[in-house]
N, C-alpha and C positions, 0 to 999 in steps of 0.2 A: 208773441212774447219772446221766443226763443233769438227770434233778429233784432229785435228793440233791445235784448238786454246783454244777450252775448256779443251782439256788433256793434248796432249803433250808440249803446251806451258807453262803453269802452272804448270806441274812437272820438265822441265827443269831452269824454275824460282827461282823453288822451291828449286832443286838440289845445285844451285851456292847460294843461302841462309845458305848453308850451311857451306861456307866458308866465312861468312861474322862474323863478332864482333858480338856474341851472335846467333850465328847458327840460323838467320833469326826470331830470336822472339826477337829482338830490344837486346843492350845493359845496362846492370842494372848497375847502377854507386851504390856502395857500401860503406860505414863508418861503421867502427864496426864491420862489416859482418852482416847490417841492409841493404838491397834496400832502395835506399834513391831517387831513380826518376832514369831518363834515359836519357842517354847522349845525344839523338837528339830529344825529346819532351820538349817542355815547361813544366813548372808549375808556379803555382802563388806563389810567394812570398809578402806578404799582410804587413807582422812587418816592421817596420821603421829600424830596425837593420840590415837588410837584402839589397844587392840589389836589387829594380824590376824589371822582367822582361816585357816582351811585352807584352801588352792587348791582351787576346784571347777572338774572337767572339761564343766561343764556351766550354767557360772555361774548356779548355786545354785537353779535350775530344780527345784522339786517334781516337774513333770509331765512331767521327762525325765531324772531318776533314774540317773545311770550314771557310771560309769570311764572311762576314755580308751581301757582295752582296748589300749593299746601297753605290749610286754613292758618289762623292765629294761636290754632291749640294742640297743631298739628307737632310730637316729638321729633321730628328730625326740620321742621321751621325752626323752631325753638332752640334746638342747637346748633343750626347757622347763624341765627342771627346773635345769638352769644359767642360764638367763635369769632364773628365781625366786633362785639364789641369786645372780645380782649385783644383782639389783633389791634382796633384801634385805640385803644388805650396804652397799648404797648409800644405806640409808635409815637405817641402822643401825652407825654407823660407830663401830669399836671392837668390834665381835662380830668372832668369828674365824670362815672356814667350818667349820671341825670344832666349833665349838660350834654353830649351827644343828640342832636337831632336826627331822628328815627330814621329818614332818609340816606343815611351815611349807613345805614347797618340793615336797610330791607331794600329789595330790590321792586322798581317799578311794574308797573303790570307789562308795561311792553318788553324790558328788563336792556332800553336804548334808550334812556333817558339822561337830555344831556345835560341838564343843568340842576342847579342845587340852590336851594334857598340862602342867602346874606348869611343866616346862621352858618349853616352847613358850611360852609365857606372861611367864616372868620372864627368859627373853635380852630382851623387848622393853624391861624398866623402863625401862631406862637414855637410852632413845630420848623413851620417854613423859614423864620426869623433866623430859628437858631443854624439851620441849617444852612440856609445863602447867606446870613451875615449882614442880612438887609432891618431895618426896623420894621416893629411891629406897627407902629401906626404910617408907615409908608405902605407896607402889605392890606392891612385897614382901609387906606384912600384907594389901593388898587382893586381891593376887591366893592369898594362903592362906584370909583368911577364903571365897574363891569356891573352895574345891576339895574338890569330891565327894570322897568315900573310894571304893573298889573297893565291888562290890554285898555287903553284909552283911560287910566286911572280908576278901573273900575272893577274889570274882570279880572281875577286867576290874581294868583301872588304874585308880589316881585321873586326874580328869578336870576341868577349867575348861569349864564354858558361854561362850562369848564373847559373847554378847551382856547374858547377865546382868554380866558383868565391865564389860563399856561402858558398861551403864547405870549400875553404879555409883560408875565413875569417873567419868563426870558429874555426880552425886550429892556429889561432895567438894567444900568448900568449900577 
């Protein structure tokens, strides 16, 4: 059991990594021919120009992958995730808290999660608009034309990449 699962199991892992997007060292998303982050990790996006992504409990750390592990009722949860929503409210004036999508203000269980629900995405337009100068419903079609459908129309929600989103709207003239 100890060569089946310590060897041969992790070379043959290892082997199919190798036909995966980036020969199992993660896929590098590219501008310029600059790595600009990676198509299934988070990163933070902090400038108001940008859209944010997901709070990570572990600021967006690969090599230490985790949750915060404090419950729903837990007093110092409870005051992060209220400190996210005045921060985002502060930045973002004119959203109500009840329109915030829960996911802007809790962090994933892996706390690299790189994408954000269509909501998640388009309460920020209005922030982004005023900021780049650009319209709201041009920001609107950008964040549709960036949204995965569920797997095969069936599984898991639709879903925004955030950094493919950023890079895009950099991309606009």
């Amino acid at each position: 059991m100890l060569v089946l699962l310590a060897v041969i199991y992790p070379l043959v892992v290892a082997g199919f990594a190798r036909f995966a997007p980036g020969e199992g060292k993660g896929e590098t998303v590219l501008v310029n021919g600059k790595v600009v982050g990676y198509a299934r990790i988070g990163q933070a996006f902090t400038e108001d120009r940008y859209f944010n992504g997901r709070p990570s409990a572990v600021d967006y750390n690969a090599a230490g992958s985790a949750g915060s592990n404090k419950g729903p009722g837990n007093p110092d949860y409870l005051k992060t995730v209220q400190a996210r929503i005045d921060t985002f409210l502060v930045h973002n004036p004119g959203v109500q808290k009840a329109d915030i999508p829960a996911e802007l203000v809790t962090a994933s269980g892996s706390g690299l999660d790189p994408d954000l629900s269509p909501a998640g995405a388009k309460v920020q337009v209005a922030r982004i608009a005023r900021i780049r100068g650009i319209s709201a419903g041009r920001l609107n079609q950008l964040v549709d034309e960036h949204t995965e459908g569920p797997l095969l129309g069936l599984f898991g929600p639709a879903n925004v990449n955030v950094l493919a989103l950023n890079i895009a709207l950099d991309e606009l003239k």
